[in-house]
DRENDO-1510 file (C-alpha; in Angstrom, 1 decimal, always signed):
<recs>
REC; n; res; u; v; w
REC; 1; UNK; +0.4; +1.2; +6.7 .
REC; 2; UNK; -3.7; +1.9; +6.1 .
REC; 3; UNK; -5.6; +2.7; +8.6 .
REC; 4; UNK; -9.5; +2.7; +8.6 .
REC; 5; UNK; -11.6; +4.4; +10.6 .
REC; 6; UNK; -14.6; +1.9; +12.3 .
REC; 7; UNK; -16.9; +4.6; +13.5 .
REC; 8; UNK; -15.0; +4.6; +17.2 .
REC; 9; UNK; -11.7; +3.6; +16.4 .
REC; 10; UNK; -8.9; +2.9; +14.1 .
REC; 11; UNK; -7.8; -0.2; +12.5 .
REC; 12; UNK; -4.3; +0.1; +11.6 .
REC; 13; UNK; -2.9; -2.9; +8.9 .
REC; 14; UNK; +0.3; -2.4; +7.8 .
REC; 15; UNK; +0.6; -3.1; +4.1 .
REC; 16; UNK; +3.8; -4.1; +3.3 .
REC; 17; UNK; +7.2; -3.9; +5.5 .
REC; 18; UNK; +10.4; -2.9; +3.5 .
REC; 19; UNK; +13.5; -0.9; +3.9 .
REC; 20; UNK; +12.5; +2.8; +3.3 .
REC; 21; UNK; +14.7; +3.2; +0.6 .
REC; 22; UNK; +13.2; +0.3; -1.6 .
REC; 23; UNK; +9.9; +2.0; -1.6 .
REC; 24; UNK; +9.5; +4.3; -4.6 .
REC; 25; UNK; +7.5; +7.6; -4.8 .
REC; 26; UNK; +4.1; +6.3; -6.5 .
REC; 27; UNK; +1.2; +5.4; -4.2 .
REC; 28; UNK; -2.1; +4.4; -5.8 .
REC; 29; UNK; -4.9; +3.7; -3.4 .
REC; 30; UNK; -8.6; +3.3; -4.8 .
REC; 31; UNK; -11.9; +2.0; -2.5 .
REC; 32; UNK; -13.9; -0.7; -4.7 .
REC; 33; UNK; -17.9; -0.7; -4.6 .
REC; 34; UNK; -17.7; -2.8; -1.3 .
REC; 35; UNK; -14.9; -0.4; +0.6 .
REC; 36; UNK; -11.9; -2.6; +0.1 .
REC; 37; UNK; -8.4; -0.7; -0.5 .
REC; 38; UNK; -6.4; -1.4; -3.6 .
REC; 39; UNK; -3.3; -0.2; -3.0 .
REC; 40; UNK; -0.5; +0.1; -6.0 .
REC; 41; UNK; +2.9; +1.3; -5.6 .
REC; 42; UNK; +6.5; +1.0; -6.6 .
REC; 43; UNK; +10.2; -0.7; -5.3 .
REC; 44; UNK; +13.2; +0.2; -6.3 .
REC; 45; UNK; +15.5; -2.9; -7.3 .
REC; 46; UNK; +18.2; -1.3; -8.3 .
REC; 47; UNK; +19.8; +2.5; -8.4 .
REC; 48; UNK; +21.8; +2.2; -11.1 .
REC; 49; UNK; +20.7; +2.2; -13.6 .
REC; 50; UNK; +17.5; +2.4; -12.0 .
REC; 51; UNK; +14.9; +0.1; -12.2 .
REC; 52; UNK; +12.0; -0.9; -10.3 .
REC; 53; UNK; +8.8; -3.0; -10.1 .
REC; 54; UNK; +5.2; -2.4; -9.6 .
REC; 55; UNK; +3.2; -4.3; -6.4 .
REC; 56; UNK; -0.5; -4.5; -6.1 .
REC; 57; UNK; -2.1; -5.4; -2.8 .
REC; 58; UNK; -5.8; -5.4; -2.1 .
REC; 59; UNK; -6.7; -5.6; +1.3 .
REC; 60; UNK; -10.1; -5.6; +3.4 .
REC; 61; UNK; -12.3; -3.5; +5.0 .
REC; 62; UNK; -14.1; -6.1; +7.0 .
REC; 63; UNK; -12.9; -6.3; +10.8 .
</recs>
């Protein structure tokens, strides 16, 4: 989930939805010039041997 703060309240958007398991350790999140999240991070598609893939949202900061 991200949540940004609007000066009197939060807006809380949930990012992606997934099994807690299938979401790996590495979170990137960067703010571009206008205020917009990028957010990278990684799923686990399989254990073993394990392997993974790397998602890229961008979301935005306008209401």
């Amino acid at each position: 989930m991200l949540a940004i703060w609007r000066g009197s309240e939060w807006q809380v958007e949930t990012v992606v939805e997934s099994p807690a398991e299938d979401l790996g350790q590495s979170v990137s999140l960067k703010l571009d010039g206008i205020r917009d999240p990028h957010i990278a991070y990684s799923r686990v598609t399989s254990r073993s041997p394990l392997k993974g893939v790397i998602t890229y949202v961008r979301g935005s900061s306008s209401p």
